[in-house]
Structures are given as structure tokens and as C-alpha cells.
C-alpha positions in Angstrom: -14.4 -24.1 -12.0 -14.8 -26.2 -8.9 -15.5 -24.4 -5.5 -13.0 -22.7 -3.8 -10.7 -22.8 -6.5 -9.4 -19.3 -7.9 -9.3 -18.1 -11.1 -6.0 -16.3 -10.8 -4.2 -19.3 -11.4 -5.8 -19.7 -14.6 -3.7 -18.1 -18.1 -4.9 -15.3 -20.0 -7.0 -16.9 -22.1 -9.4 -18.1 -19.2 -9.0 -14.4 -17.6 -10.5 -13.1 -20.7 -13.5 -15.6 -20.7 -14.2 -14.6 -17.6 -14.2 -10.9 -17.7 -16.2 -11.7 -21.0 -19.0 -13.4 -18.3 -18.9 -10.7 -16.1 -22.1 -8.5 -16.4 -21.6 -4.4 -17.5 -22.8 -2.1 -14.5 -23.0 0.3 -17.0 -27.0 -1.1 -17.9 -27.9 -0.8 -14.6 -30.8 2.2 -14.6 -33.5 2.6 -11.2 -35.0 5.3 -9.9 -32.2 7.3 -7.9 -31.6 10.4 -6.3 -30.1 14.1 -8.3 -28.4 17.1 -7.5 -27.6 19.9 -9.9 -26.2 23.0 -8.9 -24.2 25.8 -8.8 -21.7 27.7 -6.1 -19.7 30.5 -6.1 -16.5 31.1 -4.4 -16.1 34.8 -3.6 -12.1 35.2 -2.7 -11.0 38.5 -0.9 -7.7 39.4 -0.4 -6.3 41.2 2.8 -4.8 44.9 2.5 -1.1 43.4 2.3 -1.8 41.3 -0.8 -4.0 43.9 -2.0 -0.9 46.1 -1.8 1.1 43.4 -4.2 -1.3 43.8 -6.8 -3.9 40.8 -5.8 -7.4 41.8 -6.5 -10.7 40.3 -5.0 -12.5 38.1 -7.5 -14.8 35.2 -7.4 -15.1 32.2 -9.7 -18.7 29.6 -10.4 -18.7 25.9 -10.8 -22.2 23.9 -11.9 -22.2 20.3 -10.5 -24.6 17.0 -11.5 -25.0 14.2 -10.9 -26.6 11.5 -8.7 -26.8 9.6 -5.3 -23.1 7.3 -4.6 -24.1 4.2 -2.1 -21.1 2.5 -3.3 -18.4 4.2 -0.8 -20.7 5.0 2.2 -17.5 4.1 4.4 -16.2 8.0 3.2 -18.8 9.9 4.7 -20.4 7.6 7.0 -22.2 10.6 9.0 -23.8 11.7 5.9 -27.3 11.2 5.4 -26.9 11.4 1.8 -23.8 11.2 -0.4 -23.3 11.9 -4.2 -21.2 11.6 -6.9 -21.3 14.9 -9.3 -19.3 15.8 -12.5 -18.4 19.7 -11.9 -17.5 22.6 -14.7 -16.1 25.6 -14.2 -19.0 28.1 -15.3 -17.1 31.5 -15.0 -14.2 33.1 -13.3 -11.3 31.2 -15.0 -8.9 33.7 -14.1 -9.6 33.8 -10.5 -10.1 30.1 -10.3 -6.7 29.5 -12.1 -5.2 31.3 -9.4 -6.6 29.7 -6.9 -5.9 26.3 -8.5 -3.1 26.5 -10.8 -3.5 22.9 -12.0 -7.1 22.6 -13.1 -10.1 21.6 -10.9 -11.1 18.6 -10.2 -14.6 17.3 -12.6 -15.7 14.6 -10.5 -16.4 14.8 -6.7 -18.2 13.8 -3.7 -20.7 15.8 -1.5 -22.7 14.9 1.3 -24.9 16.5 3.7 -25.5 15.5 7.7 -27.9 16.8 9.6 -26.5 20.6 9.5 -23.0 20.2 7.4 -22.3 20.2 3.9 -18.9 17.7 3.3 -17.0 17.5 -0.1 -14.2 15.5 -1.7 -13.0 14.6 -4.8 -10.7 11.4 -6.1 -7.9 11.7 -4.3 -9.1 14.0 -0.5 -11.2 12.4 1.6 -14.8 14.2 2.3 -14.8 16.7 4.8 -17.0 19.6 6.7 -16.9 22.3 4.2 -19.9 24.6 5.7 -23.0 24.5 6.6 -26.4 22.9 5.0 -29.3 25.1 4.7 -32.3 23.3 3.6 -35.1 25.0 1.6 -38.6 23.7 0.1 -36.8 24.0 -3.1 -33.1 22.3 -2.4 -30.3 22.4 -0.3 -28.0 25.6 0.4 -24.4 25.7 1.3 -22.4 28.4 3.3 -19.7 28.8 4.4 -16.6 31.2 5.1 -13.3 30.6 5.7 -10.6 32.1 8.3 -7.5 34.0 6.4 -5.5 31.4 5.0 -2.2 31.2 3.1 -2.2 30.8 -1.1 1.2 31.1 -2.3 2.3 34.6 -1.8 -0.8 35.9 -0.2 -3.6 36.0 2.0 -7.1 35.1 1.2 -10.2 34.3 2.8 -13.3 32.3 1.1 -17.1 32.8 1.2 -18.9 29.8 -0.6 -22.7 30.7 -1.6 -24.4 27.1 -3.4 -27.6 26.3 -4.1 -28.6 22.7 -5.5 -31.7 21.1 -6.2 -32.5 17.7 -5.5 -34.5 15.6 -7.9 -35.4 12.2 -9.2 -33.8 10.1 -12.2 -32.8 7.1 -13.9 -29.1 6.1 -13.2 -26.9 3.5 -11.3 -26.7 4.5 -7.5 -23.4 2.1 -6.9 -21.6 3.4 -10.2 -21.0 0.1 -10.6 -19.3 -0.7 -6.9 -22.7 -3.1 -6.0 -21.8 -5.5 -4.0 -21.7 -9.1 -5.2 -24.4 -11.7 -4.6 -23.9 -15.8 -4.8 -21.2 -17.4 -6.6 -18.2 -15.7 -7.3 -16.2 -16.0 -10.5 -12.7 -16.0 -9.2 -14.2 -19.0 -6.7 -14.1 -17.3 -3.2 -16.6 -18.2 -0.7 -19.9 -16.8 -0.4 -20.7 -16.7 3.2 -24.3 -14.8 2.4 -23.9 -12.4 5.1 -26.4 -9.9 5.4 -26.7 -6.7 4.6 -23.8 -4.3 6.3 -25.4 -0.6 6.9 -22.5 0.5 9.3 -20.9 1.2 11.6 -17.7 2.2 9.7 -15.2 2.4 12.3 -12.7 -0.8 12.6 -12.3 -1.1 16.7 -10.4 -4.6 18.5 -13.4 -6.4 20.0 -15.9 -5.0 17.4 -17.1 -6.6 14.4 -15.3 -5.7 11.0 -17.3 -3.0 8.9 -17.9 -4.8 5.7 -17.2 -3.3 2.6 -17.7 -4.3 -1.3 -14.1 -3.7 -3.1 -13.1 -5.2 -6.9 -11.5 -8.2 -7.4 -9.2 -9.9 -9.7 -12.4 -10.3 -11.9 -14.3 -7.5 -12.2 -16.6 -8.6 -9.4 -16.9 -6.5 -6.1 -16.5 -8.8 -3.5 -17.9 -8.4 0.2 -15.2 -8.8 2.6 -17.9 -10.6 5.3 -18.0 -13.1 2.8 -15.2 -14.4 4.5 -16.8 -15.1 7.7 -15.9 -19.0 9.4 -11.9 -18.5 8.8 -9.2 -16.1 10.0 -8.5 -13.3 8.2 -5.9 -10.6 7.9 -6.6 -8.1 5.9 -3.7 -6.5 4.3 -3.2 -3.0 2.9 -0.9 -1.6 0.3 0.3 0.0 -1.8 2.0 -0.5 -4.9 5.6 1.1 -4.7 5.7 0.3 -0.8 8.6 -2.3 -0.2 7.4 -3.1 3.2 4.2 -4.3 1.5 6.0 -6.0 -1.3 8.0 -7.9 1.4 4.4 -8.5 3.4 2.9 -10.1 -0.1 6.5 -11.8 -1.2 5.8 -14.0 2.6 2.0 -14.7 2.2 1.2 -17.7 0.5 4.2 -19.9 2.4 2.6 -18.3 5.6 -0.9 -18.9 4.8 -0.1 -23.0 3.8 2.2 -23.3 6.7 -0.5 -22.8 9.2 -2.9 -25.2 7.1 -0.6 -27.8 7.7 -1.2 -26.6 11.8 -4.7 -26.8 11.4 -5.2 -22.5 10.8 -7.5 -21.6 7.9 -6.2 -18.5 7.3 -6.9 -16.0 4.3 -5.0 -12.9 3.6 -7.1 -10.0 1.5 -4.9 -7.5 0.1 -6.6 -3.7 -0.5 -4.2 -2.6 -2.8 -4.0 1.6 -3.9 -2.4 3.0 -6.7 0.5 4.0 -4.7 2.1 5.8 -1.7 1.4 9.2 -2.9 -2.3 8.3 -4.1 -3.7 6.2 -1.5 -7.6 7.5 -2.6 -6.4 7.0 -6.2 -7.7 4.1 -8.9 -6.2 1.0 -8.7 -6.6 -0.5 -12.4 -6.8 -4.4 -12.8 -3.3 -4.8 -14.5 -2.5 -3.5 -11.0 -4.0 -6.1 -9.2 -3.4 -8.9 -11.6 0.6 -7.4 -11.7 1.1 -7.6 -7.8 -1.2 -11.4 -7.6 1.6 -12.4 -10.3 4.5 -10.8 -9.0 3.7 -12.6 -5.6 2.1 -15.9 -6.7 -1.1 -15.1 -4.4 -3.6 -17.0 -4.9 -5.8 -14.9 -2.3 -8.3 -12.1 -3.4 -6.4 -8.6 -4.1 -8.6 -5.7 -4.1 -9.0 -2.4 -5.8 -9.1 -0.2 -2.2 -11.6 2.4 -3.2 -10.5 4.2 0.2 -11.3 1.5 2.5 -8.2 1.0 3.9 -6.9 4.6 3.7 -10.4 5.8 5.7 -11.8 2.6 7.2 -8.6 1.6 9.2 -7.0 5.0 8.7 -9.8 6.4 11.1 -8.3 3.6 13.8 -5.3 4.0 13.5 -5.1 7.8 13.3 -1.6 9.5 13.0 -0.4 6.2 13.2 -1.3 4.9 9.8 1.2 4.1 7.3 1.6 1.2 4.9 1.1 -1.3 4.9 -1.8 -1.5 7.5 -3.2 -4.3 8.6 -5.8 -5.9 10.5 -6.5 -9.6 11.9 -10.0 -10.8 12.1 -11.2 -13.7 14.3 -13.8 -16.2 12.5 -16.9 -14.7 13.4 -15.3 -11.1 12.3 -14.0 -9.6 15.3 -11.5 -7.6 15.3 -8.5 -9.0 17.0 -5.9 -6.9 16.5 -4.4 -3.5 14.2 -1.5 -2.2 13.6 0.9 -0.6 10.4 4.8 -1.9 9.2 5.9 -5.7 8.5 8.9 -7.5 10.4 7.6 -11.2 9.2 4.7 -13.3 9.2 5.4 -14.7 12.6 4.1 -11.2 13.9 0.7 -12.3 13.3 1.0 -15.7 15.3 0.4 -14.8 18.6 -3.1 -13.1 17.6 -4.2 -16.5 15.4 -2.9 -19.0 18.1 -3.9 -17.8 20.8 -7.6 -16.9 19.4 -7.9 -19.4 17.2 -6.8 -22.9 18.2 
């Protein structure tokens, strides 16, 4: 493959030679960082509930596993983040009322300087108590105002303790981002290392981040440094975004032929009602064929949803979008698509 030529134009034969080529993060084993542990919600019911029948009872979940540095843009005021499988040690009953349909076994938790933050696949990390450190590990608190579950009235007190410890594992679970040549032939700008911040503001310089590509490789999105870029995000079953991705390739060789080097990169979710959600590679290699893009698409990973979500706030809806001058400020945001021509006034005037 020559330079700057992309392998999604190539038939499924070369696809699979390629993915074939592309190394297993799964090997990868260094030195990281562990937590195992264990919490216990206690859930008390008020007096009216208690007067239905609802009884207080409590339910335990363990948790392992090890340090995440492959999303820092979804806790970026944690000091440390990780990535932990969780089981349900006791309380089933009590824990199947509180969550008819089964907890979630894989989630994120992070600590700051005093708060402990959790999420799982699909909700975003935030505060859920306080971190109380010990010589031995970390413990978490916290306790809840009276809230609403179905037909009564609970409050939650959350008692965790977890250890931290050293091990052997892979700290980017496989999100690392890429370094030199890239299979799928985008460029490699070399840019150095991105540590934050991870807040997209105009005038400000873009927060990097390290999302999969077409083949298997997680490229940097300051790799695209030295052209104009707009980076697009969607969602599968959004027409809006379909229409936005229908419109890109005639846009982005029109303004070639007026002297504009533009590149579009799409973060693409799963769809609108699982924006944290997995996006697989048939669903990237489905929307670059639906579309005939010849531009990277990329398995979001939250990004978009927190990255650009932060900016735009209530505002954010899909597709998002943001344009990026040549050096990697921020231009311009903004959410919904009424034709290519809306982005003109931010690449002309900027960029010629």
C-alpha cells in the first residue's frame, strides 16, 4: 500500500490480510496497577414502604481487576481509573430488587483526590461518595438522599473497602494508541504525547484521543495535524448523521479542487439509545460502505458522547460535530446537519 492510500477501498480478501497483520493486544503483559474488593449496599426503606410490605436489606458485590489508561477522557479528574469485573457475592434478593435486570460485570472506578466515581458500559463515571484512604487500600462511603425505586422509597449507605496491588496485565485493554505507519494508510503526524486537558473549547487545542479504526488499529486523532479537520459524530440509526456521511466524500473532493485539504473523521456509536455502547467493526465497515468514505470511521469509545458532550452541554445531540483548524484548534462546535455548505464559512475564512 502506497502512502496515503486507504485500505477501505480494498475487497474482503485484502481486509482479511490485513486484520491477519494486525498485532493481538491480548499478549501485551507489564507491571500494572490492581484493585480487588468488596462493597456493600445497605438499602433502608422509609415507614410508608415499610407499611407496603418493603423490608430493609442489603446486598455485596466483589470487584477485580486492573488500572484502564485507555479512556482517561471519562474521568479526567481522576487520579487513577480502573477497569474491574464485579460479582454479586450475596443478597440476590435484595439486589434483584433493586436491579431487576441483572448488574452490570464490568465497570469503571476512579478516585480524585477525596471522591470515589463509578460507571459501567453504558453511564458515564460519576461522584458516587467519598475516598477514604488507609495504609492498607482505599475506602468508599457514601449515603444517599431518599430517592424513588418503583413503588417506594429508599435510601443507600455504600461501605467498600479495596486494596490496591501490583500485577501483570494490559493497562490500555488493548485501546494503546498507535505508533508509525498505519495499516489503513492515514497519516502519521508523530505528535506527542496528549496527557489532557479533556475539555474541547473554540480557540483551544483539540484533546487527542486514541479510537479504532477500520483495521483494528487505534488511531490518534492528532495524527491529523497540517489539514482541516471536522470531526464527525454519530450514530448508527441517526438519519441526520446518515445524511451528514451520504454528503462527505463529494464535499471533502470539492474543496480539493479549491485548494482545502480537508478530512472528515467519523466517531461512530452503536446507536441513539447506546451512545457509551460498543461499536463492532462490521459497524464501521457497514456505514464506510453504505457511504463510500474513504475517510477513517471510528469506534467512539465515549469520546464524542463525553469529550464534546462536556462542551456542548444540554445542547448535544447527534450528530455533533467539531471543525479543527490545521495546527488543531478548535474553530468551531455545534450538533444537527442542514448541508455541507454549513461548514464553509469556518474553513474559508480560517483556512485560505
Amino acid at each position: 500500500m502506497t502512502d496515503g492510500q486507504s485500505a477501505v477501498g480494498y475487497g474482503p480478501a485484502m481486509l482479511l490480510l490485513l486484520l491477519a497483520c494486525t498485532p493481538d493486544p491480548s499478549v501485551i503483559r507489564v507491571p500494572v496497577s490492581t484493585l480487588t474488593g468488596e462493597a456493600t449496599w445497605a438499602v433502608d426503606f422509609d415507614e410508608a414502604s415499610e407499611a407496603e410490605g418493603f423490608a430493609d436489606c442489603s446486598y455485596t458485590r466483589a470487584f477485580d481487576g486492573i488500572e484502564d489508561r485507555s479512556v482517561p477522557w471519562l474521568c479526567p479528574e481522576c487520579e487513577s481509573m480502573y477497569r474491574l469485573d464485579v460479582e454479586l457475592v450475596s443478597g440476590d434478593a435484595c439486589s434483584t430488587l433493586v436491579s431487576p435486570d441483572g448488574i452490570d460485570t464490568l465497570e469503571w472506578h476512579g478516585a480524585s483526590t477525596d471522591q470515589w466515581l463509578r460507571g459501567s458500559e453504558n453511564v458515564l463515571l460519576s461522584e458516587q461518595g467519598s475516598v477514604v484512604a488507609g495504609p492498607d487500600g482505599l475506602g468508599w462511603t457514601n449515603e444517599t438522599e431518599w430517592l424513588q425505586l418503583g413503588d417506594a422509597t429508599v435510601r443507600f449507605t455504600v461501605d467498600g473497602f479495596f486494596t490496591e496491588g501490583r500485577g501483570k496485565g494490559d493497562p490500555w485493554h488493548g485501546g494503546a494508541p498507535h505508533e508509525g505507519k498505519y495499516l489503513c494508510g492515514w497519516p502519521d503526524a508523530e505528535p506527542p504525547a496528549w496527557e489532557g486537558p479533556w475539555t474541547v473549547e473554540v480557540g483551544q487545542t483539540l484533546p487527542d484521543g486514541w479510537l479504532r479504526d477500520q483495521c483494528l488499529e487505534n488511531l490518534r486523532l492528532h495524527d491529523f495535524s497540517g489539514r482541516w479537520l471536522v470531526i464527525d459524530v454519530s450514530a448508527m440509526d441517526c438519519p441526520p448523521c446518515q445524511d451528514m456521511a451520504a454528503g462527505e466524500r463529494a464535499f471533502i473532493e470539492t474543496l480539493a479542487r479549491e485548494g482545502v485539504d480537508l478530512e472528515v473523521v467519523t466517531l461512530l456509536a452503536p446507536s441513539l439509545s447506546d451512545p457509551l455502547g460498543q461499536t463492532s467493526l462490521s459497524m464501521q465497515l457497514e456505514w464506510v460502505s453504505a457511504f463510500q468514505l474513504q475517510s477513517p470511521v471510528l469506534a467512539d469509545r465515549g469520546w464524542g458522547a463525553w469529550v464534546l458532550g462536556a462542551a456542548l452541554g444540554q445542547d448535544f445531540a447527534y450528530p455533533a460535530w467539531a471543525v479543527v483548524s490545521p495546527d488543531l484548534e478548535v474553530v468551531a462546535v455545534g450538533t444537527g446537519f442542514g448541508g455541507w455548505d454549513l461548514f464553509r464559512p469556518y474553513l474559508g475564512a480560517q483556512g485560505r
